[in-house]
Biopython code that builds the backbone (N, CA, C, O; Angstrom):
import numpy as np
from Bio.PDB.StructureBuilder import StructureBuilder

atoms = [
    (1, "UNK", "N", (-10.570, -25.063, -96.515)),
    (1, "UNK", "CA", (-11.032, -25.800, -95.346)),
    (1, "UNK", "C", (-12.520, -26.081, -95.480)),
    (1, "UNK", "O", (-13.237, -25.091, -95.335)),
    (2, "UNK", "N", (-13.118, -27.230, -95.727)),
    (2, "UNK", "CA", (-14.483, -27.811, -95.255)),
    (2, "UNK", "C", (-14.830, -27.846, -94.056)),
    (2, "UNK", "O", (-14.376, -28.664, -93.257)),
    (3, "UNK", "N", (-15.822, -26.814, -93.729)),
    (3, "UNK", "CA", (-16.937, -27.002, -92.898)),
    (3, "UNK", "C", (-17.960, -27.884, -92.796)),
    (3, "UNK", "O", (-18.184, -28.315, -93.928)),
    (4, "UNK", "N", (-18.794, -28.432, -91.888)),
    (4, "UNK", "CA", (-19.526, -30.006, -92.140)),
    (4, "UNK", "C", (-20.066, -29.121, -90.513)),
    (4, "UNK", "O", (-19.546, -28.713, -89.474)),
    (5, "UNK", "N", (-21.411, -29.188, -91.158)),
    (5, "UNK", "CA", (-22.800, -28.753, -89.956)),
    (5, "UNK", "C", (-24.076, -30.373, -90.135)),
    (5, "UNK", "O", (-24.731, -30.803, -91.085)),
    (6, "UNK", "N", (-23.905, -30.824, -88.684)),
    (6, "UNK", "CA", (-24.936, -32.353, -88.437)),
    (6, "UNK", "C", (-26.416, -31.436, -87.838)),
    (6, "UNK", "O", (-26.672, -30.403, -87.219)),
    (7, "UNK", "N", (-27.071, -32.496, -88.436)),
    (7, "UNK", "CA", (-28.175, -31.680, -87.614)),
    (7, "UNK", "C", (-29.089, -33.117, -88.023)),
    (7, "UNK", "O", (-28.793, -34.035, -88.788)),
    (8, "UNK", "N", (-30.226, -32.911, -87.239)),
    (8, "UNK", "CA", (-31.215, -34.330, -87.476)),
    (8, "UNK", "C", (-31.365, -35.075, -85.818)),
    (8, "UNK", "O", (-32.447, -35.442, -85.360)),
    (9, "UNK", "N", (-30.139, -35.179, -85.138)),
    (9, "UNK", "CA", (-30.722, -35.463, -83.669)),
    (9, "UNK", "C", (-31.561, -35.925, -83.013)),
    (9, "UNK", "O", (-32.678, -36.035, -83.519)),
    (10, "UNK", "N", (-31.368, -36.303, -81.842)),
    (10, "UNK", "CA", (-32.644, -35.738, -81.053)),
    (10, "UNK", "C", (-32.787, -37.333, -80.527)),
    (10, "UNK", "O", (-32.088, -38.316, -80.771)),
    (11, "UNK", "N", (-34.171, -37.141, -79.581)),
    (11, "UNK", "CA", (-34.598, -38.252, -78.979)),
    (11, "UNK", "C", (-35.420, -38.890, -79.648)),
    (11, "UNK", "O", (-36.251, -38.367, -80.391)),
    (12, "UNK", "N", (-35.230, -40.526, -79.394)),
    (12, "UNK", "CA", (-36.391, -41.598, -80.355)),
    (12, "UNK", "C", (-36.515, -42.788, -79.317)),
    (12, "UNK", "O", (-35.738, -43.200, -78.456)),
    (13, "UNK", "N", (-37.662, -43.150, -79.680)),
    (13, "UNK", "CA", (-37.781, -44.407, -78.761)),
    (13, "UNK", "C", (-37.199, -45.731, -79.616)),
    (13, "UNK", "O", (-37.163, -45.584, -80.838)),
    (14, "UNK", "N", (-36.740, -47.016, -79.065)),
    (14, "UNK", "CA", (-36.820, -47.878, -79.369)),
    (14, "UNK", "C", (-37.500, -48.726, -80.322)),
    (14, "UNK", "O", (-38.600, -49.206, -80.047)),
    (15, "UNK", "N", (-36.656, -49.044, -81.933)),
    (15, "UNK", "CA", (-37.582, -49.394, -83.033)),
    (15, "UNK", "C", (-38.055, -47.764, -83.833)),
    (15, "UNK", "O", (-38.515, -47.697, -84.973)),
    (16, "UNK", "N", (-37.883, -46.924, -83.198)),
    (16, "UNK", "CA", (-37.719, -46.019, -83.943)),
    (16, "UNK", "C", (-36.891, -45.318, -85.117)),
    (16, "UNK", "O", (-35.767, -45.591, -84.697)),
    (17, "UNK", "N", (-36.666, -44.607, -86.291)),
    (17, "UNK", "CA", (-36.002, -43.859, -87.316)),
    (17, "UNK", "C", (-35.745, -42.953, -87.068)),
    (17, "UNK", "O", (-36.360, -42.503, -86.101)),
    (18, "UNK", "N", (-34.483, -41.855, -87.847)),
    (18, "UNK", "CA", (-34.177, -40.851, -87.892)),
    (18, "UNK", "C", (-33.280, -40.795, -88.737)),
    (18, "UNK", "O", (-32.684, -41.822, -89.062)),
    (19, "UNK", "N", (-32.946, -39.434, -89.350)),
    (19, "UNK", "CA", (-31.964, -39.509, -90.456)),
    (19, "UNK", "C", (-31.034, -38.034, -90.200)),
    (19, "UNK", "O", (-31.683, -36.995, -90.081)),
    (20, "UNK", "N", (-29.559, -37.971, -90.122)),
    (20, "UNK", "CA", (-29.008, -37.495, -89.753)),
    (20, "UNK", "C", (-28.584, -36.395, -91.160)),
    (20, "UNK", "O", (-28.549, -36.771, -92.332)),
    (21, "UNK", "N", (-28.438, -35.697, -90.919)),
    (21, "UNK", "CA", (-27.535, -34.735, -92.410)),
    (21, "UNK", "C", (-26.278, -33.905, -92.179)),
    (21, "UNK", "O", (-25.951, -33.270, -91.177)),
    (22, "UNK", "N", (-25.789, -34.026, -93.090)),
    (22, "UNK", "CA", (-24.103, -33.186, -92.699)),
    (22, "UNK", "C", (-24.275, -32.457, -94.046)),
    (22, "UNK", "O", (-24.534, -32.935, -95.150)),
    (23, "UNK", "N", (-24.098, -31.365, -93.729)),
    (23, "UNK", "CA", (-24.144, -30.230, -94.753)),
    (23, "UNK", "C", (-22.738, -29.912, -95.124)),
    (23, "UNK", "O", (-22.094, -30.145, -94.101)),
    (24, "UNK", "N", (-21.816, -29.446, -96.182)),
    (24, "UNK", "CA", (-20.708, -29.506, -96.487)),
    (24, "UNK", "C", (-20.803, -27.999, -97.254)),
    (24, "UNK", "O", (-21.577, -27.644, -98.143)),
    (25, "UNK", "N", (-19.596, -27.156, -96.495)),
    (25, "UNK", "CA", (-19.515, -25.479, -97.174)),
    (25, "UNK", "C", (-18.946, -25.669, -98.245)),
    (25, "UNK", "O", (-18.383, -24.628, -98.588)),
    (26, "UNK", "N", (-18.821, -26.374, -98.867)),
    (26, "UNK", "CA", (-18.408, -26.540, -100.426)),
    (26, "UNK", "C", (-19.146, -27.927, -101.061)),
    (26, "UNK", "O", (-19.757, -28.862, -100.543)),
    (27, "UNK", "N", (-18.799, -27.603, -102.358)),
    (27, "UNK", "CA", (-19.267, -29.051, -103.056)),
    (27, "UNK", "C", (-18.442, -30.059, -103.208)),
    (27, "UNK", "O", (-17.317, -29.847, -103.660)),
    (28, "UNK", "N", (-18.985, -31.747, -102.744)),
    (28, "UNK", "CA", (-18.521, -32.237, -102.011)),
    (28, "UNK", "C", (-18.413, -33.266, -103.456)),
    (28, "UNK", "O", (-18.339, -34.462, -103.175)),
    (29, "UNK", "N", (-18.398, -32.969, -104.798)),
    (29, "UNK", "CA", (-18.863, -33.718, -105.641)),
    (29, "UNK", "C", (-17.139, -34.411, -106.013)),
    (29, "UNK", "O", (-17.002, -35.570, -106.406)),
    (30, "UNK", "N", (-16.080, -33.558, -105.822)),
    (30, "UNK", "CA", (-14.741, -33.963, -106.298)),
    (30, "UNK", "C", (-14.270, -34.863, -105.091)),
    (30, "UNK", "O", (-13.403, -35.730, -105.199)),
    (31, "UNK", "N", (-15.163, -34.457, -103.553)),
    (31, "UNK", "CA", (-14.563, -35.525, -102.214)),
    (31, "UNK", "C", (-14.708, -37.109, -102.718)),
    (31, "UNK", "O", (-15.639, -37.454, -103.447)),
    (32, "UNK", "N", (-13.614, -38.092, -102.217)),
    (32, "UNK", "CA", (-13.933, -39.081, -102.789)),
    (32, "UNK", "C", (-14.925, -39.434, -101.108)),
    (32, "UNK", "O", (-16.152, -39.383, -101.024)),
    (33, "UNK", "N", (-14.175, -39.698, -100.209)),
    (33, "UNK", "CA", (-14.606, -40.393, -99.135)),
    (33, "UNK", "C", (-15.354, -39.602, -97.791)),
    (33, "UNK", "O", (-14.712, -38.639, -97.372)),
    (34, "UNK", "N", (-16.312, -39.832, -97.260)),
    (34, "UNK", "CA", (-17.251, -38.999, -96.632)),
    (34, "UNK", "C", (-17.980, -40.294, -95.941)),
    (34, "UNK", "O", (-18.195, -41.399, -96.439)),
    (35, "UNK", "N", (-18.341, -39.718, -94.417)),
    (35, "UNK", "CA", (-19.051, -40.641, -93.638)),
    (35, "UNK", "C", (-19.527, -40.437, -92.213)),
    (35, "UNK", "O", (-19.823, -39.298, -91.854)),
    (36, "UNK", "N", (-19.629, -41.532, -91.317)),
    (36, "UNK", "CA", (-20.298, -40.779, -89.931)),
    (36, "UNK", "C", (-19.649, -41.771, -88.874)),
    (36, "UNK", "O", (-19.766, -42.979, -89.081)),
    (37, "UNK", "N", (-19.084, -41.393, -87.941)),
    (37, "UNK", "CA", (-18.603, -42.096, -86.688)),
    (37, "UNK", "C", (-19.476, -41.784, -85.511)),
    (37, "UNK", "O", (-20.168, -40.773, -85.631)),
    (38, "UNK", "N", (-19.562, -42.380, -84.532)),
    (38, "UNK", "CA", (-20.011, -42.042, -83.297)),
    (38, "UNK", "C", (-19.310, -42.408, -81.987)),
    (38, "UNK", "O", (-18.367, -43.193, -81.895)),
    (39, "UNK", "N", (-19.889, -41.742, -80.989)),
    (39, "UNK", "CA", (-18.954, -41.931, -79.822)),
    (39, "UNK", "C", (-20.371, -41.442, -79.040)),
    (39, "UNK", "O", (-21.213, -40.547, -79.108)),
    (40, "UNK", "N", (-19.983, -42.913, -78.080)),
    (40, "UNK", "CA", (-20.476, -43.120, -76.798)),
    (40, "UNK", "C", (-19.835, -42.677, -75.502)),
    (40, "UNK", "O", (-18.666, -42.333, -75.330)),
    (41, "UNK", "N", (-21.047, -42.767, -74.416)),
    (41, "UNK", "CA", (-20.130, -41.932, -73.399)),
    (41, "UNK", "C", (-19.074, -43.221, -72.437)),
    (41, "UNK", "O", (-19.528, -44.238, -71.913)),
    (42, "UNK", "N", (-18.049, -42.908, -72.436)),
    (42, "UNK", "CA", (-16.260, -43.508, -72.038)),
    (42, "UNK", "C", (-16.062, -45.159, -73.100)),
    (42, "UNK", "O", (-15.663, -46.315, -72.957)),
    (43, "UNK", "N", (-16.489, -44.505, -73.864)),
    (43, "UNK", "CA", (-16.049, -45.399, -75.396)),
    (43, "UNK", "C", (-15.601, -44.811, -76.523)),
    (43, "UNK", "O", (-16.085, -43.717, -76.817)),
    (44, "UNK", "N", (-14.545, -45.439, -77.418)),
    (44, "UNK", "CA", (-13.965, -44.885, -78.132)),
    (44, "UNK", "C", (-14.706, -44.591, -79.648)),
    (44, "UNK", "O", (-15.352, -45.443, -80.258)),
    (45, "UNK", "N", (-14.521, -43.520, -80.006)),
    (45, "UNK", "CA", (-15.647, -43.012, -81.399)),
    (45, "UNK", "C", (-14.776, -44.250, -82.491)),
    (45, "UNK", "O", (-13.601, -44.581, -82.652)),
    (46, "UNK", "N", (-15.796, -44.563, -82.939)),
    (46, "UNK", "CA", (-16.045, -45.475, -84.128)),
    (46, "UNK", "C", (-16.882, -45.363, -85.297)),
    (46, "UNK", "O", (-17.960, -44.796, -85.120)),
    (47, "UNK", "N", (-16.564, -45.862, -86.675)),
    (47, "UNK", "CA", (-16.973, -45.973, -87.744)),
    (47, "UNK", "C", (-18.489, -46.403, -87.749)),
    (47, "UNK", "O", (-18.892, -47.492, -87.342)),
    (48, "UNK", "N", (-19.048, -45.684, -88.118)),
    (48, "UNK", "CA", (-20.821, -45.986, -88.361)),
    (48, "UNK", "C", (-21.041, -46.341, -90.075)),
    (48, "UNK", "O", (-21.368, -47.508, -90.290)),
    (49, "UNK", "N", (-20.925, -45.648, -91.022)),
    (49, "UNK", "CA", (-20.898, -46.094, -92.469)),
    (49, "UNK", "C", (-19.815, -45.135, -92.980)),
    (49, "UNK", "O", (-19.371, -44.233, -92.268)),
    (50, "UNK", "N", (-19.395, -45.363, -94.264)),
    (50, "UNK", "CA", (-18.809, -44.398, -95.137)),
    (50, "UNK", "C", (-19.115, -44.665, -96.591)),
    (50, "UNK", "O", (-19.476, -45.727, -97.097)),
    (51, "UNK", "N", (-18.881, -43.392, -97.216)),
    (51, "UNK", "CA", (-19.132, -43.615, -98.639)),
    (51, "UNK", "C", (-18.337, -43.140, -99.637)),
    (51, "UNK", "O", (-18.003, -41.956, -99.578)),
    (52, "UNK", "N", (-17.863, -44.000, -100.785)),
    (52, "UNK", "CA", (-16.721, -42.577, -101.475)),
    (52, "UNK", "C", (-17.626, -42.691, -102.590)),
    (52, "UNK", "O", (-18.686, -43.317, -102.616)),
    (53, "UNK", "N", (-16.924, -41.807, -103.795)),
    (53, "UNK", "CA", (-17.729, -41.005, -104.584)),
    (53, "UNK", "C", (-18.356, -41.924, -105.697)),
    (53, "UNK", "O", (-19.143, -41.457, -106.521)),
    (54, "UNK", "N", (-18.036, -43.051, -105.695)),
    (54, "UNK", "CA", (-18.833, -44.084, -106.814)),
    (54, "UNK", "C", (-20.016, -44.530, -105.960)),
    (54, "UNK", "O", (-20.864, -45.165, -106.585)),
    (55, "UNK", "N", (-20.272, -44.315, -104.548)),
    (55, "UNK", "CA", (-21.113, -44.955, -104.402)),
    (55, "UNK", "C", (-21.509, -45.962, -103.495)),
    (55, "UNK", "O", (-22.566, -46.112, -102.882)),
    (56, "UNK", "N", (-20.070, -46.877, -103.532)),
    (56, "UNK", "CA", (-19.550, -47.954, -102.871)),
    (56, "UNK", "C", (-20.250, -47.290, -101.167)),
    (56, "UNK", "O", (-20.442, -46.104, -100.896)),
    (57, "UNK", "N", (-20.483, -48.379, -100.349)),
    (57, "UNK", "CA", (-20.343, -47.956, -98.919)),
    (57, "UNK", "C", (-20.090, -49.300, -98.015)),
    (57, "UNK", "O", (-20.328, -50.491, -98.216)),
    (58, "UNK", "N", (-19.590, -48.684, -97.095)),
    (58, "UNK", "CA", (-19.488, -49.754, -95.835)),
    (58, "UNK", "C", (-19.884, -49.634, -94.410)),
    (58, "UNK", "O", (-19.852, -48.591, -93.756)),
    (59, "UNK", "N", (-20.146, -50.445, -94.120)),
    (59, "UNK", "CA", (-21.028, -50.739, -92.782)),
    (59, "UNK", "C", (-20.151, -50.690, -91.108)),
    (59, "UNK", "O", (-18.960, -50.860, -91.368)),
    (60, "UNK", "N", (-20.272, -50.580, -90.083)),
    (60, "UNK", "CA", (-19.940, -51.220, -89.069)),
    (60, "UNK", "C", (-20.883, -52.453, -88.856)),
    (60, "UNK", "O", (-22.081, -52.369, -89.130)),
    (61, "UNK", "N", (-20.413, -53.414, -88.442)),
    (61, "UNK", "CA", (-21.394, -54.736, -88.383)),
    (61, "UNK", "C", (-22.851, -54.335, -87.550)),
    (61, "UNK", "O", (-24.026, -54.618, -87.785)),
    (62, "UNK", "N", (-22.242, -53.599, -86.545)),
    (62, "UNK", "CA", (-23.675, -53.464, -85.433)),
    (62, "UNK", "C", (-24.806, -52.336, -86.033)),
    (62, "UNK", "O", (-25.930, -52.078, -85.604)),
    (63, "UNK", "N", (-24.130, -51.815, -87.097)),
    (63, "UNK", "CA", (-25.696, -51.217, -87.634)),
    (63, "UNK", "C", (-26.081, -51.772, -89.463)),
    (63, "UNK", "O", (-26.964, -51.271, -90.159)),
    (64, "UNK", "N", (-25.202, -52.821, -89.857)),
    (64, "UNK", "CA", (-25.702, -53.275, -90.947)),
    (64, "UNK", "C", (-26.987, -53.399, -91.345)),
    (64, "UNK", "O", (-27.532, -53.698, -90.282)),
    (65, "UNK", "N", (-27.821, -53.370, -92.152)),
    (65, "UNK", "CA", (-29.118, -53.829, -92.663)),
    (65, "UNK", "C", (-30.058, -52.986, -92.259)),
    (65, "UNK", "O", (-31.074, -52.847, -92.940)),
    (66, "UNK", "N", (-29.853, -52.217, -90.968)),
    (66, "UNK", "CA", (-30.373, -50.653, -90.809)),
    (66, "UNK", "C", (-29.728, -49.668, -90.676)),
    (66, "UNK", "O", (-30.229, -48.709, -90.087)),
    (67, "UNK", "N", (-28.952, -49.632, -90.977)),
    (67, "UNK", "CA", (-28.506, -47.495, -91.013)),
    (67, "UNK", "C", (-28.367, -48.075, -92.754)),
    (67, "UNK", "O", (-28.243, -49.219, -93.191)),
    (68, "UNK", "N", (-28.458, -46.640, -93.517)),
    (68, "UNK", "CA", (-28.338, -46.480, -94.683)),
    (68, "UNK", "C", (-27.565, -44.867, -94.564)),
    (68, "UNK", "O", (-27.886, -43.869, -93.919)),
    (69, "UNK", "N", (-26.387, -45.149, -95.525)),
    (69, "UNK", "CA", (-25.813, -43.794, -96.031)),
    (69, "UNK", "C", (-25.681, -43.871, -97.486)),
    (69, "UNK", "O", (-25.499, -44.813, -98.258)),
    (70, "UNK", "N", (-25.859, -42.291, -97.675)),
    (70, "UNK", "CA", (-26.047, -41.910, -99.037)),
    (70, "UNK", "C", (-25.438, -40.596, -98.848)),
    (70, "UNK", "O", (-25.123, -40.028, -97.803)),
    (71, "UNK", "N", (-25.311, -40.144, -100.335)),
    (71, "UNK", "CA", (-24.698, -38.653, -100.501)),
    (71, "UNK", "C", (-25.375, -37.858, -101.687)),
    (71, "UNK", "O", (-25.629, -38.409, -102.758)),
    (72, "UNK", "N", (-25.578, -36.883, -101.499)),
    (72, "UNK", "CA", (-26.656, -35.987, -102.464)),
    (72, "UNK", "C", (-25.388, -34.729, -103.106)),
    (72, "UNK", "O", (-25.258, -33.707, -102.431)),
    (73, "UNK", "N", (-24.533, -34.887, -104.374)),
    (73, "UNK", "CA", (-23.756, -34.199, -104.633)),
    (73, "UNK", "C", (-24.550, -32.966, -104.738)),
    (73, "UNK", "O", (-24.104, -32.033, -104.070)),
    (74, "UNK", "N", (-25.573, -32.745, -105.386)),
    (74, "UNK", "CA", (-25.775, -31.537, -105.682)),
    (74, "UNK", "C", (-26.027, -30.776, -104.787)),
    (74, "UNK", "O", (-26.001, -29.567, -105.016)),
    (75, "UNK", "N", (-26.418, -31.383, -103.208)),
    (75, "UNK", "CA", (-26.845, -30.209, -102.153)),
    (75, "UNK", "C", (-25.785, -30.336, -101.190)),
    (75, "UNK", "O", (-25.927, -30.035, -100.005)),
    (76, "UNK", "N", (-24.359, -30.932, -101.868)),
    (76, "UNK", "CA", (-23.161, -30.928, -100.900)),
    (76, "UNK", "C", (-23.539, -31.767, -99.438)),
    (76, "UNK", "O", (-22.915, -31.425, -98.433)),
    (77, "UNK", "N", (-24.464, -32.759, -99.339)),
    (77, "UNK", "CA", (-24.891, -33.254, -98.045)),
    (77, "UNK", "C", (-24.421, -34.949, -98.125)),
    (77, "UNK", "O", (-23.946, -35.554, -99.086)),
    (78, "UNK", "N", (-24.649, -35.302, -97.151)),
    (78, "UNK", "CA", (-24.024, -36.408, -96.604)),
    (78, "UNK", "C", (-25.328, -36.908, -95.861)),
    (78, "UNK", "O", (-25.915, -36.086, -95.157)),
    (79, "UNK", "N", (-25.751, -38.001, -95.949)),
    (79, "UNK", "CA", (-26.889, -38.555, -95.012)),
    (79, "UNK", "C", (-26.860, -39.686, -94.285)),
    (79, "UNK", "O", (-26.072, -40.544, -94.682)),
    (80, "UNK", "N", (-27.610, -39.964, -93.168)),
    (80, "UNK", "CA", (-27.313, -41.666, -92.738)),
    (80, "UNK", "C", (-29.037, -41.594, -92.052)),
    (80, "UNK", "O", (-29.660, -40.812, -91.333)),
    (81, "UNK", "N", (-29.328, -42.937, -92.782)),
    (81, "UNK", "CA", (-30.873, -42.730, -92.482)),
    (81, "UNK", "C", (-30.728, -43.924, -91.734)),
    (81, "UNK", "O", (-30.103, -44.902, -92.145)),
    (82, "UNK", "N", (-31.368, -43.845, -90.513)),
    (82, "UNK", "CA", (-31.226, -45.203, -89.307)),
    (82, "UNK", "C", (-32.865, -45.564, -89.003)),
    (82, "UNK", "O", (-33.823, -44.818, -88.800)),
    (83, "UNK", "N", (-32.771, -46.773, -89.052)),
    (83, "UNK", "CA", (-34.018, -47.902, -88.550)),
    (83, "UNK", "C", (-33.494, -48.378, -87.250)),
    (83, "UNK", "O", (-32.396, -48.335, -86.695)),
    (84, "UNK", "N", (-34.634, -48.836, -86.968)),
    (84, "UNK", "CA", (-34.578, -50.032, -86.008)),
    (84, "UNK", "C", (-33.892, -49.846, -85.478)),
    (84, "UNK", "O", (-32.975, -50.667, -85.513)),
    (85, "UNK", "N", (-33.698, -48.344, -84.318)),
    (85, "UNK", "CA", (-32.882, -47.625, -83.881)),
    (85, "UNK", "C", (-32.818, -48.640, -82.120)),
    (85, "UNK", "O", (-33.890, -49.090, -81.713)),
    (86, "UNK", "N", (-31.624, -48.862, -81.335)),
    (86, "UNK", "CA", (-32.002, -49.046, -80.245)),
    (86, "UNK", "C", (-30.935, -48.673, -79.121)),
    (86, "UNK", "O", (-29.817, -48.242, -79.401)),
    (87, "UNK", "N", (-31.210, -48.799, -78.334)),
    (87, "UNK", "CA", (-30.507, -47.656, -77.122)),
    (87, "UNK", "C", (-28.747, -47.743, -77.184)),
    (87, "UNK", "O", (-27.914, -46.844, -77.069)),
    (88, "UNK", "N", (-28.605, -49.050, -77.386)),
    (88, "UNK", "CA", (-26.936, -49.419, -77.942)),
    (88, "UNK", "C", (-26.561, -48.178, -78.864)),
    (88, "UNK", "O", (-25.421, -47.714, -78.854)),
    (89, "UNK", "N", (-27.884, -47.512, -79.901)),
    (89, "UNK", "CA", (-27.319, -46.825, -80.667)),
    (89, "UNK", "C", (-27.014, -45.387, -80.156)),
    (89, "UNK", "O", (-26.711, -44.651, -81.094)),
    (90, "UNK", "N", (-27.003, -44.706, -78.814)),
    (90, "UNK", "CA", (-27.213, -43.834, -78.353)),
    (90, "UNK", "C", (-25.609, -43.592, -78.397)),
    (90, "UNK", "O", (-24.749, -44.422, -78.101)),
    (91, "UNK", "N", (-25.360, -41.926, -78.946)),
    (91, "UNK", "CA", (-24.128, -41.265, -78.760)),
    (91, "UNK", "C", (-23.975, -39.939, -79.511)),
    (91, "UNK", "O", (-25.008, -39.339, -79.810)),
    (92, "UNK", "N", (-23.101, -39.561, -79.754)),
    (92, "UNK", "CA", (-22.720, -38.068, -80.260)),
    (92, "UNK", "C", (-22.097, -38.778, -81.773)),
    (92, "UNK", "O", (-21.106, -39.480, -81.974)),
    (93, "UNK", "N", (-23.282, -38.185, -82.807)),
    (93, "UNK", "CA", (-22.937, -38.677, -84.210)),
    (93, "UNK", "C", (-22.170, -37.286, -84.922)),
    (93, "UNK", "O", (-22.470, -36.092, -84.903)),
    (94, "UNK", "N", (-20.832, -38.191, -85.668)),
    (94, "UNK", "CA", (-20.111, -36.806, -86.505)),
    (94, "UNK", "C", (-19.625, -37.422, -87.713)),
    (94, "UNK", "O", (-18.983, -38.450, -87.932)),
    (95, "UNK", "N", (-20.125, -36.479, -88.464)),
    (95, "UNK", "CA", (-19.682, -36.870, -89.549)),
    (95, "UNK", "C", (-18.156, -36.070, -90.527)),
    (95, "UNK", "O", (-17.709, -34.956, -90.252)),
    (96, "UNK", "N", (-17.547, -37.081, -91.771)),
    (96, "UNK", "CA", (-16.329, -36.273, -91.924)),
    (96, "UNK", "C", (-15.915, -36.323, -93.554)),
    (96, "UNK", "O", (-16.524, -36.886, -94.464)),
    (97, "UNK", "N", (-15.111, -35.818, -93.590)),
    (97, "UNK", "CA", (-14.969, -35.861, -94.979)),
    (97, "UNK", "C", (-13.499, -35.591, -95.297)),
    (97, "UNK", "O", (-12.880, -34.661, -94.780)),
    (98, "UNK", "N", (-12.736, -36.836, -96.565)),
    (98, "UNK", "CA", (-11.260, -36.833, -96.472)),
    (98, "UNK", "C", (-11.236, -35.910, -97.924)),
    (98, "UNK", "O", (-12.069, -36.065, -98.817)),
    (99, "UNK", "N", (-10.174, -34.975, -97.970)),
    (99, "UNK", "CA", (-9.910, -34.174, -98.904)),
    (99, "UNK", "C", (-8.263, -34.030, -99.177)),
    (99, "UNK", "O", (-7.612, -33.861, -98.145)),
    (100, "UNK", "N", (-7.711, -34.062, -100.084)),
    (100, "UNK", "CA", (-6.749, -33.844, -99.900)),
    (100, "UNK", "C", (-5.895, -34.426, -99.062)),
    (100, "UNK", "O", (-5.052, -33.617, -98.674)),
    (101, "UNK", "N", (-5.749, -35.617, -98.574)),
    (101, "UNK", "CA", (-5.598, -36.344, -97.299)),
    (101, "UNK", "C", (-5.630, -35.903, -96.194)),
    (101, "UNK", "O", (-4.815, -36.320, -95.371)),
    (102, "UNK", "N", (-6.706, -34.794, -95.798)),
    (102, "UNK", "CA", (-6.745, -34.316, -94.498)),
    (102, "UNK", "C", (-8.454, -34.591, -94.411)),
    (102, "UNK", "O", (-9.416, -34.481, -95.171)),
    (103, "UNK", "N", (-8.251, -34.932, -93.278)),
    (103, "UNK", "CA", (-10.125, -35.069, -92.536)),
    (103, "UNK", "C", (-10.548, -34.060, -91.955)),
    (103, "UNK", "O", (-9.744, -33.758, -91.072)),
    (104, "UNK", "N", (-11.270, -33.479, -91.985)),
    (104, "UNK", "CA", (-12.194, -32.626, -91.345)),
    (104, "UNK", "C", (-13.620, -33.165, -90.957)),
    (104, "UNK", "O", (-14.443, -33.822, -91.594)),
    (105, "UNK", "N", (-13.616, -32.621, -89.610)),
    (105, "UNK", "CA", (-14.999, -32.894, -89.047)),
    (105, "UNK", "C", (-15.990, -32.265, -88.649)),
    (105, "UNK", "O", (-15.625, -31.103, -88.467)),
    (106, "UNK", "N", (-17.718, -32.460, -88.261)),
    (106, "UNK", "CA", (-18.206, -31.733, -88.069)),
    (106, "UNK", "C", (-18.263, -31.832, -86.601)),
    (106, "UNK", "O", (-17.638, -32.713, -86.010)),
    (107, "UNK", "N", (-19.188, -30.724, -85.820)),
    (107, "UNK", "CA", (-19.168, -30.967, -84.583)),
    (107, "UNK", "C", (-19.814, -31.464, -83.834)),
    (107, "UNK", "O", (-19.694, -31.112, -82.660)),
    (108, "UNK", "N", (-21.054, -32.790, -84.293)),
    (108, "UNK", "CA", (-21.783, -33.945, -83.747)),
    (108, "UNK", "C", (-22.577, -33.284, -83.179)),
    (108, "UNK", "O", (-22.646, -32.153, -82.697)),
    (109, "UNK", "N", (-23.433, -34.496, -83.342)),
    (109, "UNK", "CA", (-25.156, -34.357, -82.970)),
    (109, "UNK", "C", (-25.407, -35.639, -82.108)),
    (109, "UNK", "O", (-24.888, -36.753, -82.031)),
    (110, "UNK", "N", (-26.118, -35.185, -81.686)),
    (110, "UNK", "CA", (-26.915, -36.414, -80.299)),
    (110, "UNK", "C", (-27.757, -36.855, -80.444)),
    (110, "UNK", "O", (-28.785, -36.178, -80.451)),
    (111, "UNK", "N", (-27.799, -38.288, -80.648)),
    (111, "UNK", "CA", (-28.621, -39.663, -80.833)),
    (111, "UNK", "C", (-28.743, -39.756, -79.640)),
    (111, "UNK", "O", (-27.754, -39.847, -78.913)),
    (112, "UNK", "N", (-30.299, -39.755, -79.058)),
    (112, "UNK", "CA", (-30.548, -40.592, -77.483)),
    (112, "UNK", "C", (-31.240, -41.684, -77.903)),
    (112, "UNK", "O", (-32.022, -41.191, -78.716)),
    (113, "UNK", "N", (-31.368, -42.388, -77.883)),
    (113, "UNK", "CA", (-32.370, -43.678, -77.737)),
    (113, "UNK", "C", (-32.868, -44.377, -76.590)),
    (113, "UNK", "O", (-32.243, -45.032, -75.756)),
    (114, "UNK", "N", (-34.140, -44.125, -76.683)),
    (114, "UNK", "CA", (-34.608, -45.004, -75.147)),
    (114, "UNK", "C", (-35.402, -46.325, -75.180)),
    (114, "UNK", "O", (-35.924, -46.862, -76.158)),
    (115, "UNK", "N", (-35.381, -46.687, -74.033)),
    (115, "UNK", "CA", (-35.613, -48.242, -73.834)),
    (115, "UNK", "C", (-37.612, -48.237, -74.130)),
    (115, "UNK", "O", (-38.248, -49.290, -74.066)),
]
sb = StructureBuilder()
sb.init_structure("model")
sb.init_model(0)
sb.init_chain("A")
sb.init_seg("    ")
for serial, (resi, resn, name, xyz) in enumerate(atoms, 1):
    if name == "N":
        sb.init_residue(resn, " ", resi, " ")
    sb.init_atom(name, np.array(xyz, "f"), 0.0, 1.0, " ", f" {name:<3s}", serial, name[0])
structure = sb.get_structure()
């Protein structure tokens, strides 16, 4: 069973950065697919980026050209580095990882963004 700890959070103003990390209790170097959803409050959690193990990644349209995800095999982590952050982007970020065809998740972190 993979464990996945988010941490990075927190409050930012508008036009502001932050970069989120998901730590993984094992090495995440054999996972192909790994990524970050979010969920807003009485909206349904949705796809933010994902990445599998070549590299490849994909976007949700509404944070294209600023969020960036990447994956650091050797420190088992998972990252999503966000720009041009704005209050739309505000929610409980989690990230997950498919193994074996089962997903496991972590237990989300809180993006506030203010106006």
């Amino acid at each position: 069973q993979v464990q996945l700890v988010e941490s990075g959070g927190g409050l930012v103003q508008a036009g502001g950065s932050l970069r989120l990390s998901c730590a993984a209790s094992e090495s995440i170097f054999s996972i192909n697919a790994m990524g970050w959803y979010r969920q807003a409050p009485g909206k349904q959690r949705e796809l933010v980026a994902a990445i599998i193990r070549t590299g490849t990644s994909n976007y949700a349209d509404s944070v294209k050209g600023r969020f960036t995800i990447s994956r650091d095999n050797a420190n088992n982590t998972v990252y999503l580095q966000m720009n041009s952050l704005n209050p739309e982007d505000t929610a409980v970020y989690y990230c997950y990882v498919d193994k074996f065809g089962r997903r496991y998740w972590g237990q989300g972190t809180q993006l506030t963004v203010s106006s």
